[in-house]
N, C-alpha and C positions, 0 to 999 in steps of 0.2 A: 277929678280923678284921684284926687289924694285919697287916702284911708280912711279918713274920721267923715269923708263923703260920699266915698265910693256906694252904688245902691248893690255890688256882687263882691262881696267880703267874704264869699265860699274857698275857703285855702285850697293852693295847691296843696298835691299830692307831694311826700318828699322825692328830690333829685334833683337831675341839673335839669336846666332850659336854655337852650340855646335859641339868641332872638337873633336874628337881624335888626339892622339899623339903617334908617336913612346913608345912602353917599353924596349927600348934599343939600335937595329937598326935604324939607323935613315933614313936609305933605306924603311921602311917601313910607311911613309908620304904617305897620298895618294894623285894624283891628283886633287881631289876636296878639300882636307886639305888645299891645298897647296891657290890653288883658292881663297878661303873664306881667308885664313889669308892676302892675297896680298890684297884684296879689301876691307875688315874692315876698319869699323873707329876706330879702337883699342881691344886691348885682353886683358879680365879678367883673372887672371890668382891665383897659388897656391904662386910660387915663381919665380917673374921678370929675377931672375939670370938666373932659368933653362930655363923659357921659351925664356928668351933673346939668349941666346947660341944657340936655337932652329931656333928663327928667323934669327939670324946671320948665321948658316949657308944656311938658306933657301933665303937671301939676302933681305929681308924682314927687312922696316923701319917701327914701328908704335907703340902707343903712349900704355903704358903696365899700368894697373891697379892691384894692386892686393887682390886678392878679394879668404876668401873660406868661410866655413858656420859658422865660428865664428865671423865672422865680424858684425858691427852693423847692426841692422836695417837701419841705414841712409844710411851709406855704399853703400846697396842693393837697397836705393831707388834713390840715385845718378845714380847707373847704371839703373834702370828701366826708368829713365828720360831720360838717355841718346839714353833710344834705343827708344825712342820715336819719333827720327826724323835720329836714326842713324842705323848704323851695328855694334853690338859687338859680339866678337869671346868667348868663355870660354871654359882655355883647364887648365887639369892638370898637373902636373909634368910629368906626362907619363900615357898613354893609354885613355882609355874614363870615362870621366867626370861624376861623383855620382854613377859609380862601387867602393865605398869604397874610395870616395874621394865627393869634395865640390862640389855643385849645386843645388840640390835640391832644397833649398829654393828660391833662385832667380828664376829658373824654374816657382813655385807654386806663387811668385811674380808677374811675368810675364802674367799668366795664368789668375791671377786676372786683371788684368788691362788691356788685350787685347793685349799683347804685342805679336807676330808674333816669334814662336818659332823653331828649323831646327836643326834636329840633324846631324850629319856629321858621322859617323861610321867608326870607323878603329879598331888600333891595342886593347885589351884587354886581361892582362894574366891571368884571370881566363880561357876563352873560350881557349886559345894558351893551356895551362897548362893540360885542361883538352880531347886536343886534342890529346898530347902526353901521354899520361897516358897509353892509353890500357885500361882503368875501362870504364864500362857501361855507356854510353852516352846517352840515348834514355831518359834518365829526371835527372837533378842535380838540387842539391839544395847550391846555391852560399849564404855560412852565413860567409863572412868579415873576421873581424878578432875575435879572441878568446880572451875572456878577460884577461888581464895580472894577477890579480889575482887568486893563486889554485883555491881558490874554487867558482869562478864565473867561472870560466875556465871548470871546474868537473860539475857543473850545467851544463852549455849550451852544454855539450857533451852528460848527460845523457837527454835532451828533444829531441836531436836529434837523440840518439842514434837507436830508432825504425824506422824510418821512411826510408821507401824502394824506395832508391836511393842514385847517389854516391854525395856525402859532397865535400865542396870545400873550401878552407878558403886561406884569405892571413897570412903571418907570417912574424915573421924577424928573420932572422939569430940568432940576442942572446935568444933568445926564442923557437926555433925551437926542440930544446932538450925535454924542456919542456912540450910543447904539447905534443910530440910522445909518451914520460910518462903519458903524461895524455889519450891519446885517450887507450895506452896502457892498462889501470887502465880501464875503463870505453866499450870500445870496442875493447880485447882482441885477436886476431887472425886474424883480418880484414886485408885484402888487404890493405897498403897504397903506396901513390906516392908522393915522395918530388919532386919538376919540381923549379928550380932557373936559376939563367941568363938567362932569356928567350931572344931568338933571340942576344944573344950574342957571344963572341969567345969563351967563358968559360960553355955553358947552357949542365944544366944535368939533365936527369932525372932517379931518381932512386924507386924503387918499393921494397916492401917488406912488411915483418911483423913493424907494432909500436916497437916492441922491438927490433929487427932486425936494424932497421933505426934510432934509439934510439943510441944503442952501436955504431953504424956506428957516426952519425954527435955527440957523445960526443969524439970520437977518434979523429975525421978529422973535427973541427970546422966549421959550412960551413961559406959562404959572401954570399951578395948580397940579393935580392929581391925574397921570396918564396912564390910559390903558394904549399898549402898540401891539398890534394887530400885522402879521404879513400872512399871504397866500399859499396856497400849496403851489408844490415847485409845478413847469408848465409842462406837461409830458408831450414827447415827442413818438408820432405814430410808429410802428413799432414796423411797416413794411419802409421806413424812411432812416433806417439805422445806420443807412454808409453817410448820412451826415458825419457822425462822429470821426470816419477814416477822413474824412474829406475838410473838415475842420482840422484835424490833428497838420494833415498836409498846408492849409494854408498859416498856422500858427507859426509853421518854422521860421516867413520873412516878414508875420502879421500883426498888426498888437489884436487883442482878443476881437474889440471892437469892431475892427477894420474888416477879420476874417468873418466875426458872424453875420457884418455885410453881402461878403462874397458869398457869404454861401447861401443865404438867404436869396438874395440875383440869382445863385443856381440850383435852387430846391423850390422857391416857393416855399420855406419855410418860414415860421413868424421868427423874425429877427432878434425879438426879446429871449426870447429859451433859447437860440444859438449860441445868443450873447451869454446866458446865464451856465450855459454848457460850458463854453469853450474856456469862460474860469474856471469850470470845475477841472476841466483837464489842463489846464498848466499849472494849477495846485497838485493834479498829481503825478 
């Protein structure tokens, strides 16, 4: 695939290209991925290392920038100059390019200036992550990563915590604990799914309670690159609403636990969204 071999040496047209990349398989390059990087006049990239290793084994010679959204301004307008009269490729570390990774503003550069824009679609391990999960799929809401600290962390779980559909966040292994305590604290009972190594020899997905998957990865430390995954919150039938009076009653001598017990005994309600109720209402 290098150039002095390649048998489709027909130039891009000038502007960006946005590829995707492998998130770990590297069987997973698509054919047009593969196309645009042989025929570019060079790749913006996160890190030259990874991307080179990428190229090298796709047999791929060419001239590597690197480039993500910290970068200057000048930086950004070097390459928008470049694709003026060129083809440049912009991929990240792995999967697709400003899913929680740099582009955007060169994009929004581009767009300004009339530069000729192409996105290239491949691997993504939020969409891979939340393939494997088994959770509700018909509308997610992909929010990044969660801030590292508690209580920026505890904020963005409780603006999300209402909203009906399942959450999807990136995470990293030394962290991952810590979320699961946090959504634990915040969205109590939920369905979650830890999905890591994806498309690797090692990829797991596991489901459970936050607390559940909590004890689990403070036992068994995980590695690698995680996507976490919870459910939409569990809605409670709408002719079944003096739960709520009936929960607040028993909270006064109850710990949350104990009450969504009781009132589960006395509604026939699923125990887990009582549970996951009756913290909402002693947080407010």
């Amino acid at each position: 695939m290098n150039d002095s071999h390649s048998p489709r040496l027909e130039p891009l047209l000038p502007g960006l290209y946005i590829v995707a990349t492998p998130i770990g398989n590297l069987g997973d390059i698509t054919m047009r991925a593969v196309d645009i990087l042989s025929r570019c006049d060079g790749v913006a990239c996160e890190d030259t290392r990874v991307t080179g290793k990428l190229l090298k084994h796709l047999a791929i010679s060419k001239p590597m920038w690197r480039y993500d959204d910290h970068s200057e301004q000048r930086a950004r307008s070097r390459l928008v100059e470049t694709m003026r009269h060129g083809a440049v490729a912009l991929v990240t570390d792995a999967g697709t390019p400003m899913i929680s990774d740099p582009g955007y503003r060169l994009v929004n550069d581009c767009r300004a200036e009339g530069i000729a824009v192409t996105s290239i679609p491949g691997a993504c391990a939020a969409v891979v992550g939340l393939t494997l999960s088994g959770l509700p799929n018909d509308r997610f809401l992909f929010a990044g990563f969660l801030p590292s600290k508690e209580k920026a962390r505890r904020e963005a779980l409780e603006n999300l915590a209402e909203i009906d559909t399942t959450l999807v966040f990136y995470e990293t292994a030394p962290r991952l604990v810590k979320a699961l305590a946090a959504i634990d604290d915040v969205m109590p009972g939920r369905d979650v799914a830890v999905a890591r190594e994806l498309t690797k020899l090692h990829e797991e997905l596991r489901r459970g309670t936050p607390a559940e998957l909590s004890a689990h990865y403070e036992a068994n430390p995980p590695k690698g690159e995680i996507v976490l995954l919870v459910a939409p919150p569990i809605a409670m039938p709408a002719d079944e609403a003096e739960a709520d009076s009936l929960l607040i009653e028993a909270l006064v001598t109850l710990k949350p636990s104990q009450a969504a017990a009781k009132v589960a005994r006395e509604t026939g309600l699923d125990r887990k969204a009582l549970y996951a109720r009756a913290m909402e209402l002693r947080r407010s």
